[in-house]
N, CA, C and O atoms as a printed pandas DataFrame, in Angstrom:
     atom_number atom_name residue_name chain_id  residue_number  x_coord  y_coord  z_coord
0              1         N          UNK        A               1   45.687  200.233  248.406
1              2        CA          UNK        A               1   44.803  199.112  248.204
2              3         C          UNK        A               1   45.575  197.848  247.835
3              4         O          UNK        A               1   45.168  196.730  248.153
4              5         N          UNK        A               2   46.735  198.067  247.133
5              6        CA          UNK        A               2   47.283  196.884  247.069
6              7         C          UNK        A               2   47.941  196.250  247.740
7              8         O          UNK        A               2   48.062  195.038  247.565
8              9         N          UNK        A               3   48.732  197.118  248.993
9             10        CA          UNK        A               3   49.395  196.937  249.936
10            11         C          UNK        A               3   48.359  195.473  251.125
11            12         O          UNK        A               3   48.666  194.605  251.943
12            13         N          UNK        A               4   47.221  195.965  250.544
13            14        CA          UNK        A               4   46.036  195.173  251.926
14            15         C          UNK        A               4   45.863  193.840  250.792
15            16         O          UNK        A               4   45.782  192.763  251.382
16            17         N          UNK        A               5   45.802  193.749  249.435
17            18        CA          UNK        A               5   45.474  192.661  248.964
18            19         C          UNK        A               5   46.796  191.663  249.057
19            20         O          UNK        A               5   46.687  190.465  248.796
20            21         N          UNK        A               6   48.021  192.246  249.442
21            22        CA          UNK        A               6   49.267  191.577  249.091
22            23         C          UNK        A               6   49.352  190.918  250.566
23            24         O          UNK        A               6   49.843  189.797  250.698
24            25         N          UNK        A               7   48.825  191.701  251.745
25            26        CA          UNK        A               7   48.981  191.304  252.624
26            27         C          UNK        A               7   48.317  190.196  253.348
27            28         O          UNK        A               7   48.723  189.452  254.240
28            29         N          UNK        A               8   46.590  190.336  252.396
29            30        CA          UNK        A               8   46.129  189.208  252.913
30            31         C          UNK        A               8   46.112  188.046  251.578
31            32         O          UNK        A               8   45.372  187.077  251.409
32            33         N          UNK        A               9   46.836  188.387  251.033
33            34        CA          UNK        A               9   47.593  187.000  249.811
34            35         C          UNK        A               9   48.516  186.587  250.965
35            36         O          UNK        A               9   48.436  185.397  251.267
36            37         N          UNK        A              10   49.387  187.346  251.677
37            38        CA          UNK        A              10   50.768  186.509  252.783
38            39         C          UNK        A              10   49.921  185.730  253.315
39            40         O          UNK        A              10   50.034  184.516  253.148
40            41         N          UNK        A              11   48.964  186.231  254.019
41            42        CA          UNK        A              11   48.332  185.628  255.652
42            43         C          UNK        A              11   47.686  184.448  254.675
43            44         O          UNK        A              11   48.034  183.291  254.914
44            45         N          UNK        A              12   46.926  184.651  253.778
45            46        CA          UNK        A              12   46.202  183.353  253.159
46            47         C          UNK        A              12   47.505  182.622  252.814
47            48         O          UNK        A              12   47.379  181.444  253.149
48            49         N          UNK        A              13   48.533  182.827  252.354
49            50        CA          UNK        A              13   49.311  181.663  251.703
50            51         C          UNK        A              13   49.737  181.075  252.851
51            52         O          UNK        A              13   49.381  179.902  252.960
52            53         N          UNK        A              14   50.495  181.590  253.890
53            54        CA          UNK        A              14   50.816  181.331  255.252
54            55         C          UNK        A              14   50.054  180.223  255.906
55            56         O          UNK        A              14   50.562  179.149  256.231
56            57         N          UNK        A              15   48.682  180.587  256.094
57            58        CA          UNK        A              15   47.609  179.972  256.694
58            59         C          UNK        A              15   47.117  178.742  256.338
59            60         O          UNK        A              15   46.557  177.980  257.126
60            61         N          UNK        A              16   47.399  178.424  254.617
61            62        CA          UNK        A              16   47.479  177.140  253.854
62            63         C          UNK        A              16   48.395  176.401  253.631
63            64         O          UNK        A              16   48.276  175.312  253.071
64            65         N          UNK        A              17   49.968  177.135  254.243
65            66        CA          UNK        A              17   51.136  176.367  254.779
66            67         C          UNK        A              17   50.719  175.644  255.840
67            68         O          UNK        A              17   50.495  174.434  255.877
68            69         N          UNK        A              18   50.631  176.403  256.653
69            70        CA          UNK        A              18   50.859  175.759  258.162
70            71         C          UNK        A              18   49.500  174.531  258.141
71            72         O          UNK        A              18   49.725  173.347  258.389
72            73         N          UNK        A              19   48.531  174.895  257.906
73            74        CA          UNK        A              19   47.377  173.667  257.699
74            75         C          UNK        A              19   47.861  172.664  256.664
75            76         O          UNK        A              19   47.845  171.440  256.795
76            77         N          UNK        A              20   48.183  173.182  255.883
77            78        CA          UNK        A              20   48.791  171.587  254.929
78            79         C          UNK        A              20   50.029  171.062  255.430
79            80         O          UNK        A              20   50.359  169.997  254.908
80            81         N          UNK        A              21   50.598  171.403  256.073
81            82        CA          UNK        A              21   51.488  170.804  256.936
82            83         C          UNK        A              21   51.541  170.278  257.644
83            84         O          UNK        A              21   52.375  169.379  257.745
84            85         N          UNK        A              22   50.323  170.673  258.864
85            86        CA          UNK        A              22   49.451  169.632  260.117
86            87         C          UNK        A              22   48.551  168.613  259.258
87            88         O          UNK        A              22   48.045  167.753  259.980
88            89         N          UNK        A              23   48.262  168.508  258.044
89            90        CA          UNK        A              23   47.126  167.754  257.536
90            91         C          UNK        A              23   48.710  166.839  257.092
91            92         O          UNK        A              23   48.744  165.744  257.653
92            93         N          UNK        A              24   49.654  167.063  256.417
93            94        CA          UNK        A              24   50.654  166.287  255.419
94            95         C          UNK        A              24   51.331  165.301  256.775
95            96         O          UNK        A              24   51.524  164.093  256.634
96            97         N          UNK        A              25   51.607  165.961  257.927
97            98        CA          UNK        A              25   52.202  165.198  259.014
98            99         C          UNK        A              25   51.545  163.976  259.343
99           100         O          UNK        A              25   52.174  163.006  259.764
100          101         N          UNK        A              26   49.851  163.974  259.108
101          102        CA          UNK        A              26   49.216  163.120  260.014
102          103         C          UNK        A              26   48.337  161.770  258.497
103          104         O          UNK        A              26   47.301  161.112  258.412
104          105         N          UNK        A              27   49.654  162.034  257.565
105          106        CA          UNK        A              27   49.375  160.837  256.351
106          107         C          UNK        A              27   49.384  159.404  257.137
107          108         O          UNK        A              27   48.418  158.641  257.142
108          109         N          UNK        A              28   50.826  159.116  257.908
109          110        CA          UNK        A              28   51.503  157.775  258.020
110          111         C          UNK        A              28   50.592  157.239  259.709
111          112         O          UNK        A              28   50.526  156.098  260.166
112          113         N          UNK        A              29   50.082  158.360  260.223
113          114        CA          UNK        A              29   49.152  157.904  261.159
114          115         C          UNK        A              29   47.930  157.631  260.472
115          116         O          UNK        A              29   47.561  156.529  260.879
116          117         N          UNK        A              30   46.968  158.155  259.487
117          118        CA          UNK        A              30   45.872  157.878  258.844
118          119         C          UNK        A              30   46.069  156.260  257.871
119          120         O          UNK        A              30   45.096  155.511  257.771
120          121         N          UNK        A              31   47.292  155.935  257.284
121          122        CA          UNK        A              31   47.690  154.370  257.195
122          123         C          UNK        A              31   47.594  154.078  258.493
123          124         O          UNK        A              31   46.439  153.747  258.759
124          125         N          UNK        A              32   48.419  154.054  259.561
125          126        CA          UNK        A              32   48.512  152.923  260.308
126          127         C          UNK        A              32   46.885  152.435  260.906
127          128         O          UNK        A              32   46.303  151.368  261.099
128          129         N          UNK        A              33   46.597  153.809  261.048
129          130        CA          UNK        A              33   45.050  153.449  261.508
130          131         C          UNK        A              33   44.070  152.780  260.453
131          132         O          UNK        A              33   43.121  152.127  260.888
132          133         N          UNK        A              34   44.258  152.914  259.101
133          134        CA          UNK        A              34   43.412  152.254  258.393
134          135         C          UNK        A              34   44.162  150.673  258.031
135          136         O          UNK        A              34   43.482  150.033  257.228
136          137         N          UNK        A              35   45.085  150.158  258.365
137          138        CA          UNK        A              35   46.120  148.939  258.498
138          139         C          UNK        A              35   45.481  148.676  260.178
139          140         O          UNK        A              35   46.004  147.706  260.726
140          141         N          UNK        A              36   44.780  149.174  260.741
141          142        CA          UNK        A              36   44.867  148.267  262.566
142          143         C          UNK        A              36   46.400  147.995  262.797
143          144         O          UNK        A              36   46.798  147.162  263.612
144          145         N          UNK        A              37   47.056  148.605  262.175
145          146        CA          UNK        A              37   48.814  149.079  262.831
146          147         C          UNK        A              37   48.603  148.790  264.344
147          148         O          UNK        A              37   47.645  149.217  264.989
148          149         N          UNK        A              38   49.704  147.940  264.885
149          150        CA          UNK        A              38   49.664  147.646  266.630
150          151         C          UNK        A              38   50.408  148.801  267.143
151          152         O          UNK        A              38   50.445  148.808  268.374
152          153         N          UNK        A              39   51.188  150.066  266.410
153          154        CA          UNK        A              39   52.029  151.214  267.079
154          155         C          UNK        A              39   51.360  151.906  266.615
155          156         O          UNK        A              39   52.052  152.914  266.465
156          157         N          UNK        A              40   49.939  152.198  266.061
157          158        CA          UNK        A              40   49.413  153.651  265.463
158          159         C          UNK        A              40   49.780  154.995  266.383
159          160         O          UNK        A              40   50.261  156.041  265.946
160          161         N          UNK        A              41   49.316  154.603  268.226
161          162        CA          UNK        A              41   49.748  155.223  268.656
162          163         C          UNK        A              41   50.694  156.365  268.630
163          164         O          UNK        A              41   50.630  157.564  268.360
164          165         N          UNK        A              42   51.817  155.315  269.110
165          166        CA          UNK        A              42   53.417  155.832  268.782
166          167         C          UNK        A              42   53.463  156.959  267.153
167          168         O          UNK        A              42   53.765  158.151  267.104
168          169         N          UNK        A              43   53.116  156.190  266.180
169          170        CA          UNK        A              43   53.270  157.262  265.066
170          171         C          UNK        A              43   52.851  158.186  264.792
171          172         O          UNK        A              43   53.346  159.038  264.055
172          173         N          UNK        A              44   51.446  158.209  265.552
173          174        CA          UNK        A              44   50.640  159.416  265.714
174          175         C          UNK        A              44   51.554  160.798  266.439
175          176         O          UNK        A              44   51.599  162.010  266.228
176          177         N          UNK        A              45   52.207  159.857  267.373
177          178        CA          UNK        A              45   52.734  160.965  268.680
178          179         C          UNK        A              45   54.346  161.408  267.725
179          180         O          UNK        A              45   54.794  162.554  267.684
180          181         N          UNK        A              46   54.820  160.511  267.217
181          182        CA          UNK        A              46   56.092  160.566  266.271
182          183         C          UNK        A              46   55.236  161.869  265.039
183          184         O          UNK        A              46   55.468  163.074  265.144
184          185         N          UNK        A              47   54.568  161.461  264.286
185          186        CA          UNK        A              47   54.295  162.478  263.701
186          187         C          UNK        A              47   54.083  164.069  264.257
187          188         O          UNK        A              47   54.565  165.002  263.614
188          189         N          UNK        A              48   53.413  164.268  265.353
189          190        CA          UNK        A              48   53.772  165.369  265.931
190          191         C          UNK        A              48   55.107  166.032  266.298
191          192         O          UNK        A              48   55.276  167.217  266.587
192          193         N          UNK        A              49   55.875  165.215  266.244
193          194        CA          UNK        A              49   57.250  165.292  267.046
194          195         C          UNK        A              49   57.634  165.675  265.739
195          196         O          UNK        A              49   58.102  166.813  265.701
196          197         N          UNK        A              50   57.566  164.901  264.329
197          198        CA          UNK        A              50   57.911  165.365  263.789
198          199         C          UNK        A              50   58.067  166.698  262.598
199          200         O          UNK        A              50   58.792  167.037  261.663
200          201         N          UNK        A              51   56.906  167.140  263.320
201          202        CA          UNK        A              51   56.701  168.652  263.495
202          203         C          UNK        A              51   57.431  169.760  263.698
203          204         O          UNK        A              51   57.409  170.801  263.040
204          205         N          UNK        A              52   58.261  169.413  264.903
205          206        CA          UNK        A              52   59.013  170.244  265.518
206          207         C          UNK        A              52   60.584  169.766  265.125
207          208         O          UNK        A              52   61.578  170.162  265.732
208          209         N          UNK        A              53   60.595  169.129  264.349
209          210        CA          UNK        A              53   62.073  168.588  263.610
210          211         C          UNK        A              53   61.910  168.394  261.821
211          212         O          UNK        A              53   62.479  167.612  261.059
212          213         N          UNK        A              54   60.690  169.668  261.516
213          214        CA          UNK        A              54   60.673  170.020  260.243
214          215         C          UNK        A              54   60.642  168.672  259.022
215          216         O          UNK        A              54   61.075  168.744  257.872
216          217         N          UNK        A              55   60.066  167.607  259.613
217          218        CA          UNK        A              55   59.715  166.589  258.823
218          219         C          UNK        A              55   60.648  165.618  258.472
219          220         O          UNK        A              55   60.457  164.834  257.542
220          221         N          UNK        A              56   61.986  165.631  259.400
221          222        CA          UNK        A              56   63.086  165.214  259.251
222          223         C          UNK        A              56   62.761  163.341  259.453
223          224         O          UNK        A              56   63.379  162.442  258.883
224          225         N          UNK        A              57   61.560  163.185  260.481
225          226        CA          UNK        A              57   61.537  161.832  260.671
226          227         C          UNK        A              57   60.373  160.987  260.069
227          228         O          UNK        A              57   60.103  159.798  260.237
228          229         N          UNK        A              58   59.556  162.271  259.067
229          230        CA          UNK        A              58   58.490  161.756  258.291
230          231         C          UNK        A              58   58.389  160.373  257.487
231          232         O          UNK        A              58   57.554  159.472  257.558
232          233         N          UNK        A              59   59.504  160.519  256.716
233          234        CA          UNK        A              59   59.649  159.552  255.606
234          235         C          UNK        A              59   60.069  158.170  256.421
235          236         O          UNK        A              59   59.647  157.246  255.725
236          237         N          UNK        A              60   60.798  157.573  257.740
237          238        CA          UNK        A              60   60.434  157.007  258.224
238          239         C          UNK        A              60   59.441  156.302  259.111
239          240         O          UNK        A              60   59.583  155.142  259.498
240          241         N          UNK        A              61   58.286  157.194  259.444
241          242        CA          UNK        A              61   57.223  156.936  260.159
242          243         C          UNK        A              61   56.185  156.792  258.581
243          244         O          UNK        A              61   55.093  156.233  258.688
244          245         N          UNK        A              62   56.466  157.131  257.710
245          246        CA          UNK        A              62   55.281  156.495  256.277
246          247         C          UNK        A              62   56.051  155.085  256.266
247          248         O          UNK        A              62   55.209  154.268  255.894
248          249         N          UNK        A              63   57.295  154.415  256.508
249          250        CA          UNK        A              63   57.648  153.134  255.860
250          251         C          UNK        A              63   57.208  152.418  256.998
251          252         O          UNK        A              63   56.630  151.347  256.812
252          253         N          UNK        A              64   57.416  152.902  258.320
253          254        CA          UNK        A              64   57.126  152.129  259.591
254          255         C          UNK        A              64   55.778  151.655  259.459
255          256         O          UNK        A              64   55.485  150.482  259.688
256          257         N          UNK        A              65   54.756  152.723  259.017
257          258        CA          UNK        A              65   53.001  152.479  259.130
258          259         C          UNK        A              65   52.591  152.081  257.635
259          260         O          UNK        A              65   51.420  151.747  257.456
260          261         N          UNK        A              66   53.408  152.093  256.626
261          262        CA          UNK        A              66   53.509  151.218  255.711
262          263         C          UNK        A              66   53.364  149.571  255.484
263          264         O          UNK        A              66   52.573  148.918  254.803
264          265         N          UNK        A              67   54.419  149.202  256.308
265          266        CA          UNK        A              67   55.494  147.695  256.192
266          267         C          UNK        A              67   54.247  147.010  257.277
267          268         O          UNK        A              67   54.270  145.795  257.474
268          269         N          UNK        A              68   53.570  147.561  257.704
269          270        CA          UNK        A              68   52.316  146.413  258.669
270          271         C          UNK        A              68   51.196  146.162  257.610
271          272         O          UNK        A              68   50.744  147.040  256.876
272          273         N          UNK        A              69   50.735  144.619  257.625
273          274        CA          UNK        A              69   49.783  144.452  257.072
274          275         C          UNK        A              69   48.545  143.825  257.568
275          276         O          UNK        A              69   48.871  142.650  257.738
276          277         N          UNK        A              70   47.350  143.949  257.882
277          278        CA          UNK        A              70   46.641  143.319  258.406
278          279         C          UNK        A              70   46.302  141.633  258.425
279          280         O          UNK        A              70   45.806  140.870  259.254
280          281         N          UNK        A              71   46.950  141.466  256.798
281          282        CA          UNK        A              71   46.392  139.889  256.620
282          283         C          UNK        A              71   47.958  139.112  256.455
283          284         O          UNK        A              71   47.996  138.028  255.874
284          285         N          UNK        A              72   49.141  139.687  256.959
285          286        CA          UNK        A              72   50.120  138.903  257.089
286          287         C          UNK        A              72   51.214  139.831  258.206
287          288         O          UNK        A              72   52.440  139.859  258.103
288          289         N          UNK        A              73   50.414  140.528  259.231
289          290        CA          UNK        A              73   51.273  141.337  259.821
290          291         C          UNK        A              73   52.529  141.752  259.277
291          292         O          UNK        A              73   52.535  142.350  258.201
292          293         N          UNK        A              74   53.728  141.480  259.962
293          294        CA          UNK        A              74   54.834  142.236  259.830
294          295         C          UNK        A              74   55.631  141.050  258.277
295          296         O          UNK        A              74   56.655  141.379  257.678
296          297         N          UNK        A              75   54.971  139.987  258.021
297          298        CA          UNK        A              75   55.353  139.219  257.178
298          299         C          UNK        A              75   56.663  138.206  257.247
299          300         O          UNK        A              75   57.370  137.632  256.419
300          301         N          UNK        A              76   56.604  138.293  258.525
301          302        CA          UNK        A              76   57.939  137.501  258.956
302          303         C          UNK        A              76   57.177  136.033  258.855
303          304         O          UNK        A              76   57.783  135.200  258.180
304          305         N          UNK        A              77   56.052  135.657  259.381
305          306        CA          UNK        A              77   55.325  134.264  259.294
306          307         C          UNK        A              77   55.745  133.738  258.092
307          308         O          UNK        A              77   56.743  133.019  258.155
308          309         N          UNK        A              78   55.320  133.885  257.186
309          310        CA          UNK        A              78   55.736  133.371  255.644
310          311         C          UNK        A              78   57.422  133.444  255.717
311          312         O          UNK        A              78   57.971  132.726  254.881
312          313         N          UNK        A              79   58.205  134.118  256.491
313          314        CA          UNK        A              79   59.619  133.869  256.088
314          315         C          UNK        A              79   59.594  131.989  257.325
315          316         O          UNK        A              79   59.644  130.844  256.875
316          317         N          UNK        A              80   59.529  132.281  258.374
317          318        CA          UNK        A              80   59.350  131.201  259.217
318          319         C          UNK        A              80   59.048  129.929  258.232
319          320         O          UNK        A              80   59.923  129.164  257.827
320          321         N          UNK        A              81   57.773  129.848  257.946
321          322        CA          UNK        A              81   57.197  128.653  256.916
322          323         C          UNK        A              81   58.283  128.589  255.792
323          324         O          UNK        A              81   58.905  127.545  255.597
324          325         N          UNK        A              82   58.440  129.395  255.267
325          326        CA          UNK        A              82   59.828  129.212  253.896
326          327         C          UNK        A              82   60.602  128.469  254.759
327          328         O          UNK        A              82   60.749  127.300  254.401
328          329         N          UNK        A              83   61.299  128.883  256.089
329          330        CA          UNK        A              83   62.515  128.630  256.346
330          331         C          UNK        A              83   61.731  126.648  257.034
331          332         O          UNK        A              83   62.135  125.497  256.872
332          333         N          UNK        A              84   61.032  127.003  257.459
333          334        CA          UNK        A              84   60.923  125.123  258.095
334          335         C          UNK        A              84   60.543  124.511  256.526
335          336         O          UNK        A              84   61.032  123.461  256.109
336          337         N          UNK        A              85   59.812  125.155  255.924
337          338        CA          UNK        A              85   60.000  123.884  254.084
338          339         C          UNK        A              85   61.528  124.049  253.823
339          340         O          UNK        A              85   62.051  122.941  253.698
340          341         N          UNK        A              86   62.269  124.916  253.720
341          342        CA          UNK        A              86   63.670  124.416  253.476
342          343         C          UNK        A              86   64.169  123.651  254.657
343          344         O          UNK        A              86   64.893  122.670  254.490
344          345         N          UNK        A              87   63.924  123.931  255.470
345          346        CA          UNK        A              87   64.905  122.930  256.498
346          347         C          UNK        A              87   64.546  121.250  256.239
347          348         O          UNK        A              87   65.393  120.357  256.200
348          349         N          UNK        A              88   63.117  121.085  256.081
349          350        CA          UNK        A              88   62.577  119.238  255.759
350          351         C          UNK        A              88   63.228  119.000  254.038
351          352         O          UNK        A              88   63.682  117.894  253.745
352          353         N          UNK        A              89   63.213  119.965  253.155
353          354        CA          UNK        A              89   64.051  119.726  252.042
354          355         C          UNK        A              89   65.159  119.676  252.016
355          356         O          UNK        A              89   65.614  119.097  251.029
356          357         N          UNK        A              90   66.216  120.254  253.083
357          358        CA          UNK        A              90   67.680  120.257  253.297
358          359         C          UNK        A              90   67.588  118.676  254.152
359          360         O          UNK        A              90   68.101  117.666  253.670
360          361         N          UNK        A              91   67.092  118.680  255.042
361          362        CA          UNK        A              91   66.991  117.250  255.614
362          363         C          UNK        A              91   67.092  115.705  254.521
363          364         O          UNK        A              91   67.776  114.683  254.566
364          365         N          UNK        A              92   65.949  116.260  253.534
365          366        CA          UNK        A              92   65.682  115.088  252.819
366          367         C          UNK        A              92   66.691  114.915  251.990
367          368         O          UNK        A              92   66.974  113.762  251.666
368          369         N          UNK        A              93   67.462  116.042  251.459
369          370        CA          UNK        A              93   68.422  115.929  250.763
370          371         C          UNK        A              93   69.690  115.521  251.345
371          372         O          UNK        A              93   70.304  114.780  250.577
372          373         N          UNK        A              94   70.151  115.697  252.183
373          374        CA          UNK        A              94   71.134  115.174  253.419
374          375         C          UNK        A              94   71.138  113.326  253.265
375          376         O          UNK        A              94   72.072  112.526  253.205
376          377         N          UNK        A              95   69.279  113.101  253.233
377          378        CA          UNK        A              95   68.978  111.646  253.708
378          379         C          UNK        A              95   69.884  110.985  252.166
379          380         O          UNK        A              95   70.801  110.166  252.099
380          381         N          UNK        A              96   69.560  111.326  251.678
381          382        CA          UNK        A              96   69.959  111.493  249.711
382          383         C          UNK        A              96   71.149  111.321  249.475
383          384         O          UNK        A              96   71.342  110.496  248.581
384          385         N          UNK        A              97   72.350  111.918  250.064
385          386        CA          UNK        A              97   73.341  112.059  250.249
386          387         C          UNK        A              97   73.953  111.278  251.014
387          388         O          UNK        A              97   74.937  110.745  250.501
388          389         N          UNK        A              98   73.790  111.087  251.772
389          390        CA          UNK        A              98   74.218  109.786  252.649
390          391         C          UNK        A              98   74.541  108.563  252.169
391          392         O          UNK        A              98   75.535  107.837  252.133
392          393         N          UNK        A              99   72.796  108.537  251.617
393          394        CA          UNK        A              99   72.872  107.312  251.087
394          395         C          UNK        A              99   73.592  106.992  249.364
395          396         O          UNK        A              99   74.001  105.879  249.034
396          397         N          UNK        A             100   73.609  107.892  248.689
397          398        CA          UNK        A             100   74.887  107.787  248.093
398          399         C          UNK        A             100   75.895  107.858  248.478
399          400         O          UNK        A             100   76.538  107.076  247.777
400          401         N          UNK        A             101   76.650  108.373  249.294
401          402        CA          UNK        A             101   78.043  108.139  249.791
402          403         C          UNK        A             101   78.102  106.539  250.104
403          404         O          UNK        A             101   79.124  105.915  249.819
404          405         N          UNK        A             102   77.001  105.906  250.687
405          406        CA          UNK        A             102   77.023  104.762  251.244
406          407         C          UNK        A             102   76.955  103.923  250.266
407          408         O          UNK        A             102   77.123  102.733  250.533
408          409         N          UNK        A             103   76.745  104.245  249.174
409          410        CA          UNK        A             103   76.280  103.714  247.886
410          411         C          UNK        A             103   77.715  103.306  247.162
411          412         O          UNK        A             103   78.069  102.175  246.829
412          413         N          UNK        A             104   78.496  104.655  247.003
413          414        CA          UNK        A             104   79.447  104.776  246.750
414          415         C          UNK        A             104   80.562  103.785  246.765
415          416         O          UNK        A             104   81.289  103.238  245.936
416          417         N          UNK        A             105   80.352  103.784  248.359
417          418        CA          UNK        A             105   81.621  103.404  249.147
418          419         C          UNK        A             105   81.701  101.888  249.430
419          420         O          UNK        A             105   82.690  101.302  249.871
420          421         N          UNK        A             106   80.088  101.152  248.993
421          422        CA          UNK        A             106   80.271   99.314  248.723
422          423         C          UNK        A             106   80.676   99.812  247.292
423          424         O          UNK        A             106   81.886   99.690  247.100
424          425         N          UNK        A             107   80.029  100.301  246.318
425          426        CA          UNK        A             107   80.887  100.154  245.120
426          427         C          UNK        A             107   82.223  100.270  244.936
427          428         O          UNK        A             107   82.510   99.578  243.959
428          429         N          UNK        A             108   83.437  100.932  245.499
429          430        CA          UNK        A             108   84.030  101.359  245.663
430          431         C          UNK        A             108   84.830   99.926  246.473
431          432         O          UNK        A             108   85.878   99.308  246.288
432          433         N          UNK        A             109   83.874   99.851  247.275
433          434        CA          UNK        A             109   84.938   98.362  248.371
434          435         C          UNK        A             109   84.815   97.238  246.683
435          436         O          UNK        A             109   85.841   96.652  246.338
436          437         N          UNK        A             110   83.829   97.119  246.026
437          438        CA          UNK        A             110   83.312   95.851  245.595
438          439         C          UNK        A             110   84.790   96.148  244.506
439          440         O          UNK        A             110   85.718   95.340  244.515
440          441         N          UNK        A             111   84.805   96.883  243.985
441          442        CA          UNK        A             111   85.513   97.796  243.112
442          443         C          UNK        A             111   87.207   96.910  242.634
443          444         O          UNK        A             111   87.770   96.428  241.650
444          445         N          UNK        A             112   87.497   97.226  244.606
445          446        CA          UNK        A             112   89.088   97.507  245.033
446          447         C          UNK        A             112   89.046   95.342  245.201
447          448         O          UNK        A             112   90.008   94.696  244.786
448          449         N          UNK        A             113   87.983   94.736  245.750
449          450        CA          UNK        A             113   88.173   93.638  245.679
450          451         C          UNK        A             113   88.129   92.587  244.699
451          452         O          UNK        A             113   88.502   91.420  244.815
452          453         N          UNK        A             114   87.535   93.274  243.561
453          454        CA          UNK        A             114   87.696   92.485  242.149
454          455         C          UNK        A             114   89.098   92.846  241.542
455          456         O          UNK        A             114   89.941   92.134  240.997
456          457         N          UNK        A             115   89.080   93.586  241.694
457          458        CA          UNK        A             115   90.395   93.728  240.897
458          459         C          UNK        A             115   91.847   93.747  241.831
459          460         O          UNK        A             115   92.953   94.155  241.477
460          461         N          UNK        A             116   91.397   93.100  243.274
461          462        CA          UNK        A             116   92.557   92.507  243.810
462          463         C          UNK        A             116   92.283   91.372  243.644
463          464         O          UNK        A             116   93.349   90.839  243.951
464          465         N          UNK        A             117   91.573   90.532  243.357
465          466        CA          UNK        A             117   91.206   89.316  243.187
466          467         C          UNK        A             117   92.086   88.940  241.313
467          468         O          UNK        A             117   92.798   88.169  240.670
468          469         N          UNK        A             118   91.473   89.906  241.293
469          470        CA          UNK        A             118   91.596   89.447  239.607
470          471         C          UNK        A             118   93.455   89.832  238.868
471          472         O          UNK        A             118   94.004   89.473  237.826
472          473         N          UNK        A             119   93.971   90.813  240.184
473          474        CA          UNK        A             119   95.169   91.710  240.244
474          475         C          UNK        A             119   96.146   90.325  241.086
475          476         O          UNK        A             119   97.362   90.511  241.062
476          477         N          UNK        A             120   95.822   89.447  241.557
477          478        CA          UNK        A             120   96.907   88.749  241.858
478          479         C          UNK        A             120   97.145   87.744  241.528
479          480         O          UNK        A             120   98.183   87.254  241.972
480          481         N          UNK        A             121   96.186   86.825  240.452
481          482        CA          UNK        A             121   96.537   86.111  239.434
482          483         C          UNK        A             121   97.559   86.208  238.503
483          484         O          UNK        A             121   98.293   85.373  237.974
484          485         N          UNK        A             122   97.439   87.500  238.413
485          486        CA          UNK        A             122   98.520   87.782  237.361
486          487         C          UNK        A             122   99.368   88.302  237.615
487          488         O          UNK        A             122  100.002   88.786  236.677
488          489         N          UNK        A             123   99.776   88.468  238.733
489          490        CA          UNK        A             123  101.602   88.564  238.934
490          491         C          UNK        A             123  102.546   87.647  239.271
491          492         O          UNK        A             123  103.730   87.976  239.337
């Protein structure tokens, strides 16, 4: 009698492997699909695949169907906008710069001519 309870303890434990395993594979497809992910597809079919390669490519297909967001997609837009506000602030600062050097460089002339003016009186 115990031989039959031990055996269907295997088949039940077995049977709640292999199903939590087809249910654990199909996490990073159940994100992408609740994200409107544009590759749900693909991860769906990747998650199967990664089935047969013992979950080896899991943990990348959760960051892949992760990293999409519906209200800023892949989030590169906001890097774009950062990068054109720095570029009109690098610009303006450039304009800034200039014009001190230019600033500089009459002070600098006004500078060298007073005191050649004032430098050859007295020799």
């Amino acid at each position: 009698m115990l031989s039959y309870v031990a055996l269907g303890l295997l088949f039940f434990v077995a049977l709640v492997l292999f199903y939590g395993i087809i249910a654990i594979h199909d996490i990073p497809y159940d994100i992408a699909k609740s994200r409107n992910h544009p590759h749900q597809d693909a991860i769906h079919v990747a998650g199967w695949v990664s089935l047969f390669t013992l979950h080896v490519m899991w943990p990348f297909l959760w960051i892949w169907a992760t990293l999409y967001r519906p209200e800023r997609g892949w989030g590169f837009q906001q890097i774009e906008e950062n990068q054109r506000t720095d570029e009109a602030q690098l610009a303006a600062l450039q304009e800034k710069l200039d014009a001190q050097s230019e600033r500089l460089a009459r002070l600098e002339q006004a500078l060298a001519q007073k005191t050649g003016q004032s430098g050859e009186g007295t020799l």
